[in-house]
Structure formats: structure tokens, C-alpha cells
C-alpha positions in Angstrom: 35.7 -14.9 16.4 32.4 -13.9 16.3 29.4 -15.8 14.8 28.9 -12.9 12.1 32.2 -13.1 11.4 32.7 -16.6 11.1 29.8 -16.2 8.6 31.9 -14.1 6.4 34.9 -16.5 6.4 32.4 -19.4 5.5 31.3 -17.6 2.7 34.5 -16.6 1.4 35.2 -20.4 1.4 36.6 -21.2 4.6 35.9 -24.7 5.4 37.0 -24.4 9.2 34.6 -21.1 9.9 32.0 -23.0 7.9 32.1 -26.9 9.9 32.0 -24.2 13.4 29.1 -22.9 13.0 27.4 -26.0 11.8 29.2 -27.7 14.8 27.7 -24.9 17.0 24.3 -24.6 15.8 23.6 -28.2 15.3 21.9 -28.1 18.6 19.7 -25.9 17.9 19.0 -27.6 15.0 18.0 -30.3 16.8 15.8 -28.8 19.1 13.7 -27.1 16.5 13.8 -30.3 14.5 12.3 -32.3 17.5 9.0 -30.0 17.8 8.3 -31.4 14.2 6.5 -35.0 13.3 6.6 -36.2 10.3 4.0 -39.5 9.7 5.9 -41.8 7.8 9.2 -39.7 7.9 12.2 -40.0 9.4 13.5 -38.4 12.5 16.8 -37.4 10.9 15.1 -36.3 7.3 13.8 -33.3 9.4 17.3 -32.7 11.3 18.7 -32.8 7.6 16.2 -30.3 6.3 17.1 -27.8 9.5 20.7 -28.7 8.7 20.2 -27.2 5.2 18.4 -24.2 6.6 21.7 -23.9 8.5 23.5 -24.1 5.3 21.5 -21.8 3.6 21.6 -19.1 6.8 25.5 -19.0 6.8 25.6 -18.5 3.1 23.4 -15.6 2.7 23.9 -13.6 6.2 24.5 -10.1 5.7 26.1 -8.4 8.8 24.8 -4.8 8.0 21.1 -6.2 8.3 20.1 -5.3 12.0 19.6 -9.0 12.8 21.8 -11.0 14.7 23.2 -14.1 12.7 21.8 -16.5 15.7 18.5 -14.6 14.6 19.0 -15.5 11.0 20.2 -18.8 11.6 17.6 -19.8 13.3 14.4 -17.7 11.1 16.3 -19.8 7.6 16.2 -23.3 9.7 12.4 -23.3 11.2 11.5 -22.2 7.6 13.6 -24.6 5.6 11.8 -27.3 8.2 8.4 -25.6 7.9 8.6 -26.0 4.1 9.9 -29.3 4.3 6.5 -30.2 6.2 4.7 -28.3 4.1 6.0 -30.2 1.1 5.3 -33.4 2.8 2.0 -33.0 3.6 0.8 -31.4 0.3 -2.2 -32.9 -0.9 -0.2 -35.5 -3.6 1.1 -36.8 -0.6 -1.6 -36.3 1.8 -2.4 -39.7 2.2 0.9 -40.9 2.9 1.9 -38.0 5.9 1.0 -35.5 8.0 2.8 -32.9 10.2 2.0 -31.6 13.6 4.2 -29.4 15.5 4.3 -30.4 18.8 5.5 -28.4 22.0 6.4 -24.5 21.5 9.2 -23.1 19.7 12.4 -23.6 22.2 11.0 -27.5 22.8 9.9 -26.9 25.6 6.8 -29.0 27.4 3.4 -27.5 27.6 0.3 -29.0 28.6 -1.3 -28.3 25.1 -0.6 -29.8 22.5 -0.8 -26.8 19.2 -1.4 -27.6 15.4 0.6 -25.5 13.6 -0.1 -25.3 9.4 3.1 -25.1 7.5 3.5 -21.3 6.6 3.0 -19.8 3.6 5.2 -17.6 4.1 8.1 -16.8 1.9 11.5 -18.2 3.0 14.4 -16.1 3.8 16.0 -16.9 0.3 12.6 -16.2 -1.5 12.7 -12.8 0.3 16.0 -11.8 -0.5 15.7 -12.8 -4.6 12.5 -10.8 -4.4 14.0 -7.7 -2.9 17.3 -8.3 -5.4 14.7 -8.4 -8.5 12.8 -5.5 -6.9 16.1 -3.1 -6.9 16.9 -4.4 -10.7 14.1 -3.3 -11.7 13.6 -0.3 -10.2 17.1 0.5 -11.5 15.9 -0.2 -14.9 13.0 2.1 -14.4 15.0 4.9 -13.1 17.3 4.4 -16.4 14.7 4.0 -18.9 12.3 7.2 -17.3 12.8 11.0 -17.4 12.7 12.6 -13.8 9.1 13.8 -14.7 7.4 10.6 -16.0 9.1 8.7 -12.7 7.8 11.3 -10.7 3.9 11.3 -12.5 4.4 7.3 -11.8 5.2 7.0 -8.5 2.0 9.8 -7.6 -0.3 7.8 -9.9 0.9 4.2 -7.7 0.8 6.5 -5.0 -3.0 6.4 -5.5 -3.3 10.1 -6.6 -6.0 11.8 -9.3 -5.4 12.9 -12.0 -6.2 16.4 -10.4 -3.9 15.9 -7.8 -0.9 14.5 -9.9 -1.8 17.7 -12.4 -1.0 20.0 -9.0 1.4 18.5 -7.4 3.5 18.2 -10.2 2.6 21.4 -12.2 0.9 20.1 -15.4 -1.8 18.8 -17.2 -4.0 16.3 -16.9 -3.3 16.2 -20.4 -0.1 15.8 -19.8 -0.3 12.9 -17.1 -2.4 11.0 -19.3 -0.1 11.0 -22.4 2.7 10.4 -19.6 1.0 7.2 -18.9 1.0 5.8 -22.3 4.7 6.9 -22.6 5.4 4.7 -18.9 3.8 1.9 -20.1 5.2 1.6 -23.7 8.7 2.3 -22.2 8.1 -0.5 -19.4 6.4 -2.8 -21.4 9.7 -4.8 -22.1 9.3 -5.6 -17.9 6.1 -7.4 -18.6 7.9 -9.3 -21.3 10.9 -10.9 -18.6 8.2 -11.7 -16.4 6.5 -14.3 -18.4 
């Protein structure tokens, strides 16, 4: 079986597809891990944290996304570890740790020796809640707008004037402008959720 489709079978609750593919990634696990120093930490806290990333990877691979899942398994474990360094080395607990990641990113020796900031980057989880927010509310959008004020919208986020909107959809400027105020008191209940 493949790895994709031991991913499936993990996340329909199949505990023997999900211990393989910890089983078989747990080396890579480790090798990432080992490029990682933690000041006052623990060896194994960062082999849990990639462990987790693991977790996290098998749980919320898609196999219609053009990634591979070795791809995505190993993008969710540097991050989960990256944000695990990045958490430890936040300035509460500045004094008590610092990270440097040592060596490039297959562990491999090099003369130099590179600093590498925790990213700020959002994780693979963060990403996919973001886009699954993104398509509610666009949804929402599409239900609560006519055709014509989605269409004055997008051309007015679109970075159009009012002159172009008024031509490239056919009406007034008039017309764009109480369009608008209709958008925005129609979508006002988005800025509401968002608080």
C-alpha cells in the first residue's frame, strides 16, 4: 500500500495504517529533529514535537493536492519543530533558551554552521483553516450578493475606478457607488464573526 493510501486508512481510523507510517517516518523525524538545539531542552521534546507534526501530516493529507504525502509529511514536521523553537525561545522565555539550527536540512555536515530564526510562517494547519474560512465566506458572499453587486465588488478589489467599473460593467458611477453601500451593509454581518 501506498503512503497516500495508508493516509486515508489512518484517517478513517485504522490504527495499523496509522502506527506504519509513524513506524516509517520516524526516521525522518529524527533526522530533522537532530538539526534543532534547544538550550535547556530535551533531545526527545524536539523528536516529540516532529512526532506530532507527523501526527498532524497523516491526519490532514489530501491526495488530490499535487504534493506527495512524503512532501507533506515532512513540510507539517519541520514546521510543527520550527514552531516548537519558536515558542521556546519567545522573549518570556528568552532567558531560559535559545535555538540554533545546526547543519542543513537532510542533517547533513557542512563546514558552516547557519542561524536559522524560527519562521513566521503559517503552519500547514493554519493554512488549511485559512483557506476553509476563505471558501465559507466567499460562499456566504455569493449567497447574500446579486450577480451585479459581486461583480461591481470584485472590479472595485480588483483595484478599478469608478470609471472603469461604470464601463466594464455598463452603469453608473451612480450606480457603483450606491452598490457599495448596498455590499457593505449586506456584508457587515462578516465583520461581526470576525471579532
Amino acid at each position: 500500500m501506498t503512503d497516500e493510501e495508508l493516509s486515508i486508512k489512518a484517517k478513517q481510523g485504522n490504527e495499523d495504517a496509522l502506527n506504519t507510517l509513524l513506524a516509517k517516518y520516524k526516521n525522518l523525524v529524527n533526522k530533522l529533529s537532530r538539526s534543532y538545539f534547544l538550550i535547556g531542552g530535551d533531545m526527545e521534546d524536539i523528536v516529540q514535537e516532529g512526532m506530532i507534526g507527523l501526527y498532524k501530516a497523516i491526519m490532514h493529507y489530501e491526495p488530490q493536492k499535487s504534493a506527495t504525502f512524503k512532501t507533506f509529511a515532512y513540510t507539517c514536521i519541520k514546521h510543527q519543530i520550527q514552531n516548537a523553537v519558536k515558542l521556546a525561545s519567545s522573549e518570556k522565555n528568552k532567558v531560559l533558551s535559545s535555538a540554533f539550527f545546526i547543519g542543513d536540512e537532510f542533517g547533513e555536515e557542512n563546514e558552516n554552521i547557519e542561524l536559522e530564526l524560527p519562521s513566521d510562517l503559517p503552519s500547514p494547519d493554519d493554512k488549511l483553516l485559512e483557506k476553509e474560512r476563505f471558501e465559507e465566506t466567499k460562499a456566504l458572499m455569493l449567497k447574500t450578493l446579486s450577480p451585479l453587486e459581486v461583480k461591481i465588488l470584485l472590479l472595485y478589489l480588483g483595484g478599478y475606478s469608478y470609471n472603469e467599473i461604470s464601463q466594464m460593467a455598463g452603469i453608473s458611477k451612480k450606480s457603483i457607488d450606491n452598490g457599495l453601500s448596498r455590499i457593505k451593509n449586506k456584508l457587515s454581518f462578516l465583520k461581526n464573526d470576525n471579532k
